[in-house]
Each structure stands twice: as structure tokens, then as C-alpha cells.
LUMTI-796630 format. One record per residue (C-alpha): x, y, z; residue number from 1. Coordinates in Angstrom, 3 decimals, padded with zeros to 6 digits, always signed. Layout:
BEGIN
+----------+----------+----------+-----+
|       xx |       yy |       zz |   i |
+----------+----------+----------+-----+
|        X |        Y |        Z | NUM |
...
+----------+----------+----------+-----+
//
This chain:
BEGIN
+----------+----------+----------+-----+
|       xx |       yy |       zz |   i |
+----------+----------+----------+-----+
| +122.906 | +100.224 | +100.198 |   1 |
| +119.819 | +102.149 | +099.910 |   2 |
| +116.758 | +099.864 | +099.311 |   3 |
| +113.886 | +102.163 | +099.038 |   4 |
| +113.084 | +105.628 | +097.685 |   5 |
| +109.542 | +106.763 | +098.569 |   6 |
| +107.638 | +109.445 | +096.162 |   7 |
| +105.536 | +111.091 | +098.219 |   8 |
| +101.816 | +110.532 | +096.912 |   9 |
| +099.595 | +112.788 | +095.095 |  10 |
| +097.286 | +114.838 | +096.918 |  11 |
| +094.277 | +112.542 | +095.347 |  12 |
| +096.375 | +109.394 | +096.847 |  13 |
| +095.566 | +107.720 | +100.306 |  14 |
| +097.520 | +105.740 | +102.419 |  15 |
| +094.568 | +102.701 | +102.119 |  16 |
| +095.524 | +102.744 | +098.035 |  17 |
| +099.309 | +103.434 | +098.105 |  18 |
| +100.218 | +100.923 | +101.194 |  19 |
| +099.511 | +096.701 | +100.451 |  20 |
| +100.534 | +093.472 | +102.064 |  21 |
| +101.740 | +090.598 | +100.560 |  22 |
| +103.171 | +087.197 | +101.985 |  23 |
| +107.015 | +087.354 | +101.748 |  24 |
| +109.112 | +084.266 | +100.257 |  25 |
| +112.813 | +083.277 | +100.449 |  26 |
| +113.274 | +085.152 | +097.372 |  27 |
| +112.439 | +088.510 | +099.417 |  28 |
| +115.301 | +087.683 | +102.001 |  29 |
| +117.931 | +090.234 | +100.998 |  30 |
| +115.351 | +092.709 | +100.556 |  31 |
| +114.050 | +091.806 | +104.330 |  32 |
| +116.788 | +091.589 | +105.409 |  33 |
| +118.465 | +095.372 | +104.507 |  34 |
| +115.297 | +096.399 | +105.658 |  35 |
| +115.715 | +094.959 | +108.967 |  36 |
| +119.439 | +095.120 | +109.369 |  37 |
| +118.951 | +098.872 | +108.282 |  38 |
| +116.146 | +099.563 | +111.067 |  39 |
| +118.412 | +097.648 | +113.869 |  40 |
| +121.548 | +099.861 | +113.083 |  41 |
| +119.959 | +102.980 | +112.957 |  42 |
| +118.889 | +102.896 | +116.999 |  43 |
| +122.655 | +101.348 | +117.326 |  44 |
| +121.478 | +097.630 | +117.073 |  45 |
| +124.162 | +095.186 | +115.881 |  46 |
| +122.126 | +092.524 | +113.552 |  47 |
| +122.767 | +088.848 | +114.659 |  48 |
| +122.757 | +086.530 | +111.752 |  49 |
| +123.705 | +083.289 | +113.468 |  50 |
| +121.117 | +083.313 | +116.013 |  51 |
| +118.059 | +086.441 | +116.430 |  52 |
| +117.811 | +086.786 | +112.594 |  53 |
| +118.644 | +083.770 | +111.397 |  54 |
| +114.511 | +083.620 | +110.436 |  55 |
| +115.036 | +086.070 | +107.707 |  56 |
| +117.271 | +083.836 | +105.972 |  57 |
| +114.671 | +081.271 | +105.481 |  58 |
| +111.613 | +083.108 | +105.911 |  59 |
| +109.157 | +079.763 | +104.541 |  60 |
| +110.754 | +077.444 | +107.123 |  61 |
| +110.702 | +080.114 | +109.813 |  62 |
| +107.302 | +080.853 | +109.470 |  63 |
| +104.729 | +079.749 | +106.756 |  64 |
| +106.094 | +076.044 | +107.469 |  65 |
| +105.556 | +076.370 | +111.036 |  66 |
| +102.081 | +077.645 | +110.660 |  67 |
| +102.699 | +081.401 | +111.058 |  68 |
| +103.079 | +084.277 | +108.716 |  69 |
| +105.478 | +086.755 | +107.067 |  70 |
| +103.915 | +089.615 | +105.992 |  71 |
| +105.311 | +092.883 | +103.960 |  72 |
| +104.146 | +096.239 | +103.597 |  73 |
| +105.207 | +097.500 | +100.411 |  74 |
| +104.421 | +101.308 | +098.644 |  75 |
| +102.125 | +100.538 | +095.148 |  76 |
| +103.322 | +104.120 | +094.452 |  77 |
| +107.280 | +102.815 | +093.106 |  78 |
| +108.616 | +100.116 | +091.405 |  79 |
| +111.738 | +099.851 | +092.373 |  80 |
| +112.667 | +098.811 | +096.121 |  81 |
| +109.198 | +099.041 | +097.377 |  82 |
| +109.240 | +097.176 | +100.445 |  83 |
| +108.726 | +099.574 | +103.734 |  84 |
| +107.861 | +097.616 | +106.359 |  85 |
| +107.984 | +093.883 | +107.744 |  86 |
| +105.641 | +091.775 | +110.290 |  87 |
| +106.054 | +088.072 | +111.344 |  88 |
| +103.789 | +086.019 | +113.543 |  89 |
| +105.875 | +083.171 | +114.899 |  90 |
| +104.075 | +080.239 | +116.664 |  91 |
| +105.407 | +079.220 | +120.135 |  92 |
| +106.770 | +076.202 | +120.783 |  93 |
| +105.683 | +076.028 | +124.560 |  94 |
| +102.233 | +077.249 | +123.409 |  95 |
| +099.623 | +075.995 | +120.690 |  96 |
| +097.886 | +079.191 | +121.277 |  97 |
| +100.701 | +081.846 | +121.988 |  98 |
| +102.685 | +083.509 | +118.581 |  99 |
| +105.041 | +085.521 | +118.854 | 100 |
| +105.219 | +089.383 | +117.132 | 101 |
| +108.540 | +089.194 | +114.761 | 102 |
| +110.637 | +091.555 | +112.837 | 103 |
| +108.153 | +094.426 | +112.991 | 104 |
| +110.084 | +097.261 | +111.465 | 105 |
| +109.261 | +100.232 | +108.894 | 106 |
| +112.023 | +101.819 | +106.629 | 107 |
| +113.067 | +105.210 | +108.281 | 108 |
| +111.131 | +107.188 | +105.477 | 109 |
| +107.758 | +105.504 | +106.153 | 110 |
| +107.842 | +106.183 | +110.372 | 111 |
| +105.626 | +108.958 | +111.199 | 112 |
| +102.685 | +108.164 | +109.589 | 113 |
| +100.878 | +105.304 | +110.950 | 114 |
| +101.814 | +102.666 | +109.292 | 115 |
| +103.523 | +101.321 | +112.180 | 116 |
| +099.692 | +100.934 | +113.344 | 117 |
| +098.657 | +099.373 | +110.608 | 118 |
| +101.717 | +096.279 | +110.349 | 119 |
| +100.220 | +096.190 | +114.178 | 120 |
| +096.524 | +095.675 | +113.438 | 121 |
| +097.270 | +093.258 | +110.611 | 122 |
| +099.160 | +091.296 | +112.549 | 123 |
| +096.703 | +090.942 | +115.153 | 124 |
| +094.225 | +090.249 | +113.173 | 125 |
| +095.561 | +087.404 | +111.484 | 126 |
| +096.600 | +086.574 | +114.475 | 127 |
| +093.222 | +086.289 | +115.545 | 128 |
| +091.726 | +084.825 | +112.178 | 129 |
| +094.675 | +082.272 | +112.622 | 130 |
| +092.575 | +081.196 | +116.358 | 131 |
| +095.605 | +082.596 | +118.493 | 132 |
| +094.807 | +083.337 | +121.955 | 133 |
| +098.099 | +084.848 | +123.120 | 134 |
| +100.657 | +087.705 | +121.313 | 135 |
| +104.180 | +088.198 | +123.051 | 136 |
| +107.033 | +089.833 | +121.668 | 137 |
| +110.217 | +090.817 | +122.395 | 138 |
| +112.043 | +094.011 | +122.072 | 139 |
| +114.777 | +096.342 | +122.806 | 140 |
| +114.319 | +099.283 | +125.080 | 141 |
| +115.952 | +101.787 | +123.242 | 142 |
| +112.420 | +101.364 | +120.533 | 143 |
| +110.740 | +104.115 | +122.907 | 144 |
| +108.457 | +104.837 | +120.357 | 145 |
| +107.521 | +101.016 | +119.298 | 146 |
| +107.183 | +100.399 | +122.915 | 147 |
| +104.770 | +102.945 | +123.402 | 148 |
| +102.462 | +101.994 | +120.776 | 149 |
| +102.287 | +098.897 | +122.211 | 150 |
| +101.452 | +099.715 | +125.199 | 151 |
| +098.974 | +101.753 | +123.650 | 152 |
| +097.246 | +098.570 | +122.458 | 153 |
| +097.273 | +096.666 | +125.366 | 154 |
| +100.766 | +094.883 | +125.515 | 155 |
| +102.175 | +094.429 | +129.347 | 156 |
| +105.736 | +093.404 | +130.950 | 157 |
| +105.590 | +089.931 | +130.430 | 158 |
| +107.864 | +087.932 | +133.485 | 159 |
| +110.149 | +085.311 | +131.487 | 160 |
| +113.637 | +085.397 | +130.154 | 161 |
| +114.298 | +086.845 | +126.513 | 162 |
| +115.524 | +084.652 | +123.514 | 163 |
| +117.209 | +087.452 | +121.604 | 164 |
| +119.935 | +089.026 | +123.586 | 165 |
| +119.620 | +092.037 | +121.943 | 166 |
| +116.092 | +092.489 | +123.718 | 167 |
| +115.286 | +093.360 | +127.401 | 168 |
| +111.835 | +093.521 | +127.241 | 169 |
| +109.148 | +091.252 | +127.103 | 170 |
| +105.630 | +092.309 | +126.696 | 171 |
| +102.455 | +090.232 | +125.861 | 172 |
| +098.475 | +090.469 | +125.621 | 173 |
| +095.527 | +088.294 | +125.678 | 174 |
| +093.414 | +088.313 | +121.850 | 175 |
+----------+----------+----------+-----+
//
């Protein structure tokens, strides 16, 4: 099931005006969710339902309930399916201060062209607004190019145990 077709912008259209957030609710869960499950299987990810994703089933409980955020990016240029990207900010349990980086993906058309950058800086700064001290996240090693730009911002090896099994990396960075 295809959930998004972009229109490319007109040559008087920039990023800033075609690409907005907005909070995401329950009632955005299948379209999270195809997003995501898309994004995992394309880099030969199997999606885990019961456990790793279970958060995008509930998405208020998971996150807006716990004092965290779920945040879309969606394309103002179409109407229909215009969700491209997904960013979640997860509080810690072991940490008042620590959130974790969630279900940060972009729909395959949108890669390429910094938007991957911007889901990044948004979440840190609400992050940040939110008085978080701490970002960690966990990935999967085979996201060369997600892993890269986070190096890019400042994101080491962190030395704990995953959650998700599907992830070998952890990586973290003081705000």
C-alpha cells in the first residue's frame, strides 16, 4: 500500500513553505505506522508489533501522556497521504532528564533533501525547550546514512544494552 505521492514543488516553492509539523494522535496510527513499517522493510527490517513498535499503536499513551512528543512532517503541497516523515521524543524511565530519539524515519521519496536534518533539529529543540539534558537513541547499523548524520551532530557510542533487538547501536549526546 502506497501512502504518499509527492508533487514535486514549483520552482517559486521552498522547502520552509511546503514541509510542516504537527503533533500526531491515535487517529494517525495506520498512517505512522505504513510509514514506519515501510522505512524498516526497505533496509530489510522486519517491523515488531508486539514489542519495538508497539508505541505507534498508541501514540498518546506512548508519548504525549508520558510527557514526550510525537511529531510529523507532512508535505502542504498534497492532500492526499501527506505524511513524509516521523519523530518521537520518549522520556526515560531511569532518567528525568534523558529522552530518547524515536521512530525517526522519512518516506523513501522525501530522503535526499534534508529533511532528515530538519525532523533532527526539531527534535532537539523541543527537546531542549522541553528542559532535557540528555538525547540517546537507538538504531540499526545497516542506517549508514542516519548514522552518519548523527554523528555529524554530535551523537557518540553510548555503552549499555539495547531495548529493541532489531538495533545494535546505541548512541547519545549531552543538550
Amino acid at each position: 500500500m502506497n501512502i504518499l505521492i509527492l508533487n514535486m514543488a514549483s520552482p517559486n516553492s521552498s522547502k520552509t513553505d511546503r514541509y510542516r509539523f504537527r503533533s500526531a494522535s491515535n487517529a494517525d496510527g495506520e498512517a505512522v505506522r505504513t510509514l514506519v513499517f515501510t522505512a524498516l522493510r526497505e533496509f530489510g527490517i522486519e517491523p515488531d508489533c508486539a514489542v519495538t513498535d508497539a508505541d505507534i499503536f498508541d501514540i498518546r499513551s506512548h508519548y504525549s501522556d508520558r510527557g514526550g512528543i510525537f511529531d510529523l512532517m507532512f508535505d502542504s503541497s498534497i492532500t492526499t497521504h501527506p505524511i513524509v516523515g516521523t519523530v518521537g521524543l520518549f522520556p526515560m524511565e531511569h532518567s528525568r532528564k534523558t529522552v530518547e530519539l524515536r521512530k525517526m524515519y522519512l518516506a523513501k521519496e522525501a530522503r535526499g533533501q534534508g529533511l532528515g536534518r530538519r525532523l533532527l533539529d526539531r527534535a532537539i529543540a523541543e527537546a531542549r525547550r522541553m528542559q532535557f539534558s540528555r538525547m540517546e537513541l537507538e538504531t540499526s547499523v545497516v542506517l549508514k546514512d542516519a548514522i552518519r548524520m548523527y554523528e555529524k551532530y554530535g551523537f557518540v557510542k553510548c555503552d549499555r544494552v539495547a531495548h529493541a533487538t532489531r538495533c545494535e547501536l546505541i548512541m547519545g549526546m549531552d543538550l
